[in-house]
LOLUM-907590 format. One line per 4 residues: their letters; for each residue x negated, y negated, z negated of N, C-alpha, C. Coordinates in steps of 0.1 Angstrom, whole numbers, plus 2048, in hexadecimal, padded with zeros to 3 digits. Layout:
N
A = X,Y,Z,X,Y,Z,X,Y,Z | ...
END
This chain:
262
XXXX = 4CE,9EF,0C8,4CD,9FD,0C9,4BF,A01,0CD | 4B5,A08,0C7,4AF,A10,0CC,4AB,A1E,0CA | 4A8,A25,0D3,4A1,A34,0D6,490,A32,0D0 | 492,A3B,0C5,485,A41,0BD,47F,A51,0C9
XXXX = 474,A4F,0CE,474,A5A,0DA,46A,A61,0D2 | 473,A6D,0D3,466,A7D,0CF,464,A85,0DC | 456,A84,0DF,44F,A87,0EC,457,A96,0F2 | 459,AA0,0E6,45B,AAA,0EA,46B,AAE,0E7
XXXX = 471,AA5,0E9,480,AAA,0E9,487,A98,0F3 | 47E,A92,0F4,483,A87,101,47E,A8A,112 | 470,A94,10F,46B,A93,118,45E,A8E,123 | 45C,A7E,119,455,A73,11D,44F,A72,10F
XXXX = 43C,A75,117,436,A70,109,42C,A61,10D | 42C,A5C,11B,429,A4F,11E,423,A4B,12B | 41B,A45,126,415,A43,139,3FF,A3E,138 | 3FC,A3F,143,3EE,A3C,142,3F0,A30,151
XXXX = 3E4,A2D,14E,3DF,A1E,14E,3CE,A16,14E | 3CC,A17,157,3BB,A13,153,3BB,A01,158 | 3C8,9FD,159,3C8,9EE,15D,3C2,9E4,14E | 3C7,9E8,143,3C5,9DF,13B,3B1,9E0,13C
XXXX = 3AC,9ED,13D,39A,9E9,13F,392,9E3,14A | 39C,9E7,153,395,9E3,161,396,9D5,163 | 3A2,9CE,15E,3A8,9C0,161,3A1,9B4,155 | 3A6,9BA,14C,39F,9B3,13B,396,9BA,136
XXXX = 38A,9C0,13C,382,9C3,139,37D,9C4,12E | 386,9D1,127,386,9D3,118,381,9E0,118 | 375,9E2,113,370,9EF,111,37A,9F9,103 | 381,9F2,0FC,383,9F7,0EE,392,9FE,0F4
XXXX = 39B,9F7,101,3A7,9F9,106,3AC,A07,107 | 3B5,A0A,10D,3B9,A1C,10B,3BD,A19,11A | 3BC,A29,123,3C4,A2F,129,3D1,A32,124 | 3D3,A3B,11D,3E3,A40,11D,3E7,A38,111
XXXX = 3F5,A3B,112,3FE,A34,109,409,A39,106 | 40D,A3C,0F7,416,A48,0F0,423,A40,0ED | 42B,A42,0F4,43C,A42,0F5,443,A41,0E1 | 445,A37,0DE,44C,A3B,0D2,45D,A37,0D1
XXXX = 45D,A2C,0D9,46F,A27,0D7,471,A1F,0E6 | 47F,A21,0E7,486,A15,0EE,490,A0B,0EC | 48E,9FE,0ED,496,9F4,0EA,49F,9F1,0F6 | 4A6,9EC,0F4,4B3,9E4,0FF,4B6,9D7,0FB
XXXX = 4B8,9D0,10C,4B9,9C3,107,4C6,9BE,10F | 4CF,9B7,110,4DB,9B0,114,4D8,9A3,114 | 4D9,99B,11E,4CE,99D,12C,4C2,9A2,12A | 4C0,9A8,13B,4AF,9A8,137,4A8,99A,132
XXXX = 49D,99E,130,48E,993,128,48A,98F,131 | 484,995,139,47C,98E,145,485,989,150 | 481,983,15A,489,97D,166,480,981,16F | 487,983,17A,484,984,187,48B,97D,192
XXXX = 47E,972,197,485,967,19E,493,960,197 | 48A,95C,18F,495,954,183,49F,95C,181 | 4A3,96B,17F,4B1,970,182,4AF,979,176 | 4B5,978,16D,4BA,981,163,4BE,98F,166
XXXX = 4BC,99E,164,4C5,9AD,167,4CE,9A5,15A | 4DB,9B4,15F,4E0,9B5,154,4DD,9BD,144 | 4D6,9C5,14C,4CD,9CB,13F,4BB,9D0,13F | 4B5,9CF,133,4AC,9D1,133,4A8,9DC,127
XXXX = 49F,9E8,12E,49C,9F1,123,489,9EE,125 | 487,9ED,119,479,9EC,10D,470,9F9,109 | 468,A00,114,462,A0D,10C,458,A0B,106 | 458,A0E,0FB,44C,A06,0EF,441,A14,0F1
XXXX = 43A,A13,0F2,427,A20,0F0,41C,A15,0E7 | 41A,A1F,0DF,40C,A1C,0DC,401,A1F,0E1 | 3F6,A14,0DD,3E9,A1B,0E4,3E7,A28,0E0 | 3DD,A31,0E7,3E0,A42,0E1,3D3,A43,0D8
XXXX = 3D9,A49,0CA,3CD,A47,0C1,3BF,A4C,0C0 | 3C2,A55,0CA,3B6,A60,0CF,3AA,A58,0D5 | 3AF,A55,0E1,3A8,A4A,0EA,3A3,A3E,0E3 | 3AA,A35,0DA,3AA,A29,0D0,399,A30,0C5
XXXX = 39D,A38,0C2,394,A3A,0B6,385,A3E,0BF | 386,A47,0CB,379,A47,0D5,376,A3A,0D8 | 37A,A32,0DA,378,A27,0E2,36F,A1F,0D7 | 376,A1D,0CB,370,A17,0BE,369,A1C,0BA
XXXX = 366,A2B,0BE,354,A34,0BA,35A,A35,0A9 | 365,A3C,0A8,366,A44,0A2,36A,A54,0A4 | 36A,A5B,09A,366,A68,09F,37B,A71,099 | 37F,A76,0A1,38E,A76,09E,38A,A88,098
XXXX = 38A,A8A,08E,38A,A97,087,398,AA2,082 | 39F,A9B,080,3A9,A9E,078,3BB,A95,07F | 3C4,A9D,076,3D5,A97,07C,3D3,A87,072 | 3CD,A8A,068,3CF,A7D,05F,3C6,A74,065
XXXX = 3BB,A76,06B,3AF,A6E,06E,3BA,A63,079 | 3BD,A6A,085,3C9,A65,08F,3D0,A61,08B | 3D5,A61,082,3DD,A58,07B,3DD,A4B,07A | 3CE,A4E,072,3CC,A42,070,3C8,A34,076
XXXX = 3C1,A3D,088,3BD,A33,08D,3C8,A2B,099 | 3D5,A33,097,3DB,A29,098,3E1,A20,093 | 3D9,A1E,086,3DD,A0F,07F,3E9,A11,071 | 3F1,A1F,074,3F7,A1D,06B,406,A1B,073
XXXX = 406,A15,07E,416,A12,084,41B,A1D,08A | 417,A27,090,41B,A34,08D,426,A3A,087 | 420,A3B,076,426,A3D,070,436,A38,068 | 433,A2A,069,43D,A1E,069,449,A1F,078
XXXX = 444,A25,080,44F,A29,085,45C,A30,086 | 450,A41,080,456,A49,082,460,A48,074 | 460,A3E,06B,465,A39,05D,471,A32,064 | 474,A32,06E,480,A2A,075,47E,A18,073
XXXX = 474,A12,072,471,A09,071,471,9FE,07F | 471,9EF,07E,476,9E7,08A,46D,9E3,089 | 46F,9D4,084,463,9CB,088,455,9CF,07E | 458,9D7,073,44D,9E0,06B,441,9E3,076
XXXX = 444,9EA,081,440,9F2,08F,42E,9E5,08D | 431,9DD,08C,429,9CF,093,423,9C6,08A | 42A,9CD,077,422,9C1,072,414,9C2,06C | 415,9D1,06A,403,9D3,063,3FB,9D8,069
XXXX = 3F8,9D3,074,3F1,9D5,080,3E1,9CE,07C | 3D8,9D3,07A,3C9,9CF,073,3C6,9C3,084 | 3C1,9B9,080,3BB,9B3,088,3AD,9AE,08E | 3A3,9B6,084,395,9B4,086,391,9C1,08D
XXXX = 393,9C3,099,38D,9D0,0A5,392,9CC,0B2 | 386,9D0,0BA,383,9CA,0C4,38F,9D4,0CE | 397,9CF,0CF,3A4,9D6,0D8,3B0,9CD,0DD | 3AF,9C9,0EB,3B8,9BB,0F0,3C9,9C4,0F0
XXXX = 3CC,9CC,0ED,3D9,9D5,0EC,3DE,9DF,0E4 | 3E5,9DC,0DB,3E7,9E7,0D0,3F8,9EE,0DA | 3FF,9E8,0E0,409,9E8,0E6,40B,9EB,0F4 | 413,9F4,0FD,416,9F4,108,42A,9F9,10D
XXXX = 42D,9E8,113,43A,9F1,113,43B,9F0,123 | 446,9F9,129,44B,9FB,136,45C,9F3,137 | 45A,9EB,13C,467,9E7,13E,46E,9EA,148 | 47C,9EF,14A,484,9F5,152,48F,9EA,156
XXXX = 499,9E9,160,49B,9DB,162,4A9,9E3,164 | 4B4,9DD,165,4C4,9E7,16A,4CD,9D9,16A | 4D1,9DA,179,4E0,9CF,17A,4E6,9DA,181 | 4F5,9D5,181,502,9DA,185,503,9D4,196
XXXX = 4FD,9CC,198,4FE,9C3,1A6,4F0,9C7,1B0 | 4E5,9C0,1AA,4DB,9BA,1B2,4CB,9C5,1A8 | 4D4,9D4,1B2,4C7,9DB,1AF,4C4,9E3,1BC | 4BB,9EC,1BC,4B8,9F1,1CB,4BD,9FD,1CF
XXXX = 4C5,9F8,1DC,4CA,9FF,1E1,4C5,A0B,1E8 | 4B6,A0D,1E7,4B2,A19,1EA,4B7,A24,1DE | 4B5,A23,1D5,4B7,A2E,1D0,4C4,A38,1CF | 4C1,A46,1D2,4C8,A4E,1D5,4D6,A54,1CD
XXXX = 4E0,A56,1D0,4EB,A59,1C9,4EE,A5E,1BF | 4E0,A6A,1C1,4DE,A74,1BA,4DB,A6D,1A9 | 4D4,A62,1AB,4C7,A5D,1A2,4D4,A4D,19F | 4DE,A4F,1A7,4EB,A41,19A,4F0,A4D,195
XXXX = 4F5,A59,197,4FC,A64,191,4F3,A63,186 | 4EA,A68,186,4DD,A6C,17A,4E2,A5F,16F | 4DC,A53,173,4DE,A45,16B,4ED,A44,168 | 4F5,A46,16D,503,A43,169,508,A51,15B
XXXX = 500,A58,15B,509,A68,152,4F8,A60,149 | 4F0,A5F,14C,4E2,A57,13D,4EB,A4D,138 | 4F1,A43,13B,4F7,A37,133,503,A3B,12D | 50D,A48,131,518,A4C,129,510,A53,121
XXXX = 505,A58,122,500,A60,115,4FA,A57,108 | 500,A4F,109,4F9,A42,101,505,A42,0F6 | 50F,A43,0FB,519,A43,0F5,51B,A32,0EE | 51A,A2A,0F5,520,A1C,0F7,527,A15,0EC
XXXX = 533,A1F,0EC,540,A18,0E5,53B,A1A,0D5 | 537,A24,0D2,533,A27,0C4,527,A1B,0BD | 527,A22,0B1,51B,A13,0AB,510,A1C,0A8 | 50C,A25,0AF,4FF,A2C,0AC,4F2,A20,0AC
XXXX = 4EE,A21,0A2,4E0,A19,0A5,4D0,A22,0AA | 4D3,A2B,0A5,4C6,A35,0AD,4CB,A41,0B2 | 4C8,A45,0C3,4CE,A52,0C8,4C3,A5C,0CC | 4C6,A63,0C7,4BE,A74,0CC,4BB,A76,0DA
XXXX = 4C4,A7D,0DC,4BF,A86,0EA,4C5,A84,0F5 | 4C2,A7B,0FC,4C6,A75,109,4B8,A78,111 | 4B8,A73,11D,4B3,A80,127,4A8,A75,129 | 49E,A6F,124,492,A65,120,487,A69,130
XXXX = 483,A78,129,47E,A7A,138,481,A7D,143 | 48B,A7F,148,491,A7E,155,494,A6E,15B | 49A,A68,14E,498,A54,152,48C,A51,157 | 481,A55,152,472,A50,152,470,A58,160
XXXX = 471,A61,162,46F,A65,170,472,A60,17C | 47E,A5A,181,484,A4E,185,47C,A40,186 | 475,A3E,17D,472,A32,17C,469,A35,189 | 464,A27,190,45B,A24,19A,452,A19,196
XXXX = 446,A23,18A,43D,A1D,186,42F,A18,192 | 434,A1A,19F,427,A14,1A6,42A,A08,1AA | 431,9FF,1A9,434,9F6,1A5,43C,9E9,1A0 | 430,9E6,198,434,9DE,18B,42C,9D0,187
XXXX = 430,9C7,180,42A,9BE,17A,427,9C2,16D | 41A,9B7,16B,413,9BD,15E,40C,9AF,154 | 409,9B0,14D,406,9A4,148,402,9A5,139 | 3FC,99E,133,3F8,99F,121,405,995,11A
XXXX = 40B,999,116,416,993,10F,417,99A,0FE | 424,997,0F6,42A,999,0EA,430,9A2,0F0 | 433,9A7,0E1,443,9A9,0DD,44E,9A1,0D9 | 45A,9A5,0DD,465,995,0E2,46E,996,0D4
XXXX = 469,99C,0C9,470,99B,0C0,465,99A,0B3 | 46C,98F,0A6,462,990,0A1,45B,999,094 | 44E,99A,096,448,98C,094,43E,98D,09E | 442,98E,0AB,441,98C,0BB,42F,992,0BC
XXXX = 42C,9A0,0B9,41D,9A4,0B7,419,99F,0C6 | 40B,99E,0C7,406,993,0D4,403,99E,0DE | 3FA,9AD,0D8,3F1,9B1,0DF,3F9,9BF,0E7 | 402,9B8,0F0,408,9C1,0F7,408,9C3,108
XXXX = 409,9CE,10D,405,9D0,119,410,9D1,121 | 418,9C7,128,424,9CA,127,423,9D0,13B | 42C,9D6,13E,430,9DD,150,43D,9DA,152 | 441,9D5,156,44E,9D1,15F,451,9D5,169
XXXX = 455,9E2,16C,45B,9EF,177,462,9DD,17F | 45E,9DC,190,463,9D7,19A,473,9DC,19B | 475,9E9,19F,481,9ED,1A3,48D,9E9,19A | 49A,9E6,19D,4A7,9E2,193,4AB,9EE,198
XXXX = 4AF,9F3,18F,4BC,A03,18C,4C7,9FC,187 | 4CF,A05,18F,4E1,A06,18D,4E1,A08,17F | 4EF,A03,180,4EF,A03,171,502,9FF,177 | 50C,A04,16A,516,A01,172,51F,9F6,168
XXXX = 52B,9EE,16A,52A,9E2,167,532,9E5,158 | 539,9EF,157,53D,9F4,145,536,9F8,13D | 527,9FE,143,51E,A00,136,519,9F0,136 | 514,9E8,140,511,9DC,13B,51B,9D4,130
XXXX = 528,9D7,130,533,9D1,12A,530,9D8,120 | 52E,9E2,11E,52D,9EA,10E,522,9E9,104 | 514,9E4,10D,50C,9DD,107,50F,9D1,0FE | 515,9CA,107,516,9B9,100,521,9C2,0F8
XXXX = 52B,9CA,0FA,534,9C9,0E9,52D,9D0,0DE | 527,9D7,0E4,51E,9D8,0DA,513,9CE,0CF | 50E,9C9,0D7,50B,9BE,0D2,512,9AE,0CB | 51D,9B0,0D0,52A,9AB,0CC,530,9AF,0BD
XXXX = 52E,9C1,0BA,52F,9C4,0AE,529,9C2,0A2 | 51C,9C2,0AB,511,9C2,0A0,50E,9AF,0A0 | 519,9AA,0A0,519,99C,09B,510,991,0A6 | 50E,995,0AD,509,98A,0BA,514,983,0BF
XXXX = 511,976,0BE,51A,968,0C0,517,967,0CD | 51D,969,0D9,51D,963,0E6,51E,956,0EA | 525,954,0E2,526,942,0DF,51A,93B,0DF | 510,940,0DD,507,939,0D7,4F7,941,0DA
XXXX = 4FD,94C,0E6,4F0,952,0EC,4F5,95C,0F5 | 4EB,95D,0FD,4EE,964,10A,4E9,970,10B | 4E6,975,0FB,4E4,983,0FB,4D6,986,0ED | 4D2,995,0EF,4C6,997,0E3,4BC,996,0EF
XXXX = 4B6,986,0F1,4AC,984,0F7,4A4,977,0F5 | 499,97D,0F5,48F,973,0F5,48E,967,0FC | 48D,959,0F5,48E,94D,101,47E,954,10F | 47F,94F,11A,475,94F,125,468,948,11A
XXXX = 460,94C,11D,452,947,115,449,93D,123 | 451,92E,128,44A,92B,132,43C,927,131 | 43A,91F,121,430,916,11D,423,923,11E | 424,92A,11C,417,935,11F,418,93C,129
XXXX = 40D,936,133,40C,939,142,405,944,143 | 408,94F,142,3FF,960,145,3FF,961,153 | 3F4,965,152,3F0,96B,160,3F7,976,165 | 400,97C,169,407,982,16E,404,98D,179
XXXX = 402,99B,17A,3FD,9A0,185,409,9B0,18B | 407,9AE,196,410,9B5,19D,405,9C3,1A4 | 40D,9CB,19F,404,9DE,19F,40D,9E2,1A6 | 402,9E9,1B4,409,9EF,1BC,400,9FE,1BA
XXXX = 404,A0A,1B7,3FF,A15,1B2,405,A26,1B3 | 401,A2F,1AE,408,A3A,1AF,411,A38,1A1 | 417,A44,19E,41D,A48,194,413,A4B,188 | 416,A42,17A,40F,A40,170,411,A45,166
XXXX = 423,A4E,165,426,A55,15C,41B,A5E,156 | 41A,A61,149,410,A6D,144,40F,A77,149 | 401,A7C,14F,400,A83,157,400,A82,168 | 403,A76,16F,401,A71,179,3F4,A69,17B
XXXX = 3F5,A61,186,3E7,A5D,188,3E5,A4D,186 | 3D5,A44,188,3D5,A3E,17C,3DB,A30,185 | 3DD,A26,17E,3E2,A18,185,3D5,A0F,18E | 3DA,A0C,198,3CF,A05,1A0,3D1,9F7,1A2
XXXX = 3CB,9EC,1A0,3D0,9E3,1A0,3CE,9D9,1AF | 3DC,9D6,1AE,3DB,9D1,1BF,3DB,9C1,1BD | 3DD,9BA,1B6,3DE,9AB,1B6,3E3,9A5,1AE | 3E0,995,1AF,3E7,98D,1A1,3F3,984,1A8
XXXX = 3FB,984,19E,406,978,1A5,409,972,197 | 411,96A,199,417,965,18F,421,964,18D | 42B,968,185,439,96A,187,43B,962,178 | 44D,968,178,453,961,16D,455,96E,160
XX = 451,96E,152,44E,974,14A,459,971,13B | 45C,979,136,45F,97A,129,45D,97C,11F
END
């Protein structure tokens, strides 16, 4: 299942970021980053402290074509010019397209990220008990709006930016990784939100039947997830910062660690 996001009827048009220049010192890199979909995963992808959530949500942004085309010293004139300088996957999106999203991506320009996603982390058990009653109410009436039981494969209007508000983007892990599906594009910027959100233990169950419907053998896998990628050791760094949402202020980078990655 995923959410195709239109900035102005979800709410959320992405987040900004000056870590990819400051860190990998890529003059061509972008600040902001334009919100296009969300994927879901049963289990999460990543691990924390070898520990699987029960679920994991995927917010896919592109680099912003505005910024991309200045950066590359070109001159953005026109809706078609923008277009174009984002490559073309843009468009392929908004065409309801998957792994399309990733494959005609030009490779001769000086830019270490064409990709940035935020990952959001949700178990039914072992999430943080700080968060307020108010804000499981919120998350528990967002996951019946999903509408679970049905076989929708792409949903409209669920409350995108009030989720993203919630999130506690000052800190997170970060790192140069893929995409975990293929044909796994390389040049992605991925953030991994610290905090685990509630999440309650029937929508996790409605997930996997869902997944269940759409023909996933449990027998024979522990979910729509990526094996761990141990053999490639990334350098891994942990951001302690303000709020990064679009429109908030910029990411500061506090230190490297190394953690465990997907």
């Amino acid at each position: 299942m995923e959410i195709l996001i239109d900035h102005e009827v979800h709410g959320y048009n992405g987040f900004k970021s000056n870590f990819t220049r400051d860190t990998f010192q890529e003059e061509a890199s972008v600040y902001t980053w334009d919100a296009f979909e969300i994927i879901f995963h049963y289990p999460s992808e990543h691990l924390v402290n070898e520990q699987r959530m029960d679920i994991e949500w995927q917010v896919y942004h592109f680099a912003n074509s505005d910024e991309l085309a200045i950066n590359l010293g070109q001159e953005v004139t026109s809706e078609e010019d923008q277009a174009s300088t984002s490559s073309g996957h843009r468009r392929l999106a908004e065409d309801g397209g998957h792994e399309d999203h990733f494959e005609f991506l030009p490779v001769e320009r000086p830019i270490i990220f064409d990709f940035a996603v935020v990952s959001l982390l949700f178990d039914s058990e072992n999430y943080d008990r700080n968060i307020s009653q108010e804000e499981i109410d919120f998350l528990d009436s967002f996951f019946e709006s999903l509408d679970l039981d049905n076989d929708n494969v792409y949903l409209d209007l669920v409350e995108i930016g009030k989720l993203m508000e919630l999130m506690d983007f000052s800190r997170r892990w970060a790192y140069r990784g893929s995409v975990s599906y293929p044909p796994c594009h390389r040049l992605v910027y991925w953030n991994v939100i610290e905090k685990v959100y509630p999440i309650k233990a029937k929508h996790v169950d409605q997930f996997r039947a869902k997944l269940e419907r759409w023909g996933l053998d449990f027998s024979t896998s522990i979910g729509n997830v990526r094996e761990v990628q141990r053999r490639f050791n990334k350098d891994v760094y942990f951001i302690m910062s303000g709020a990064v949402r679009l429109g908030g202020v910029w990411a500061v980078l506090a230190g490297g660690v190394l953690a465990v990655w997907a």
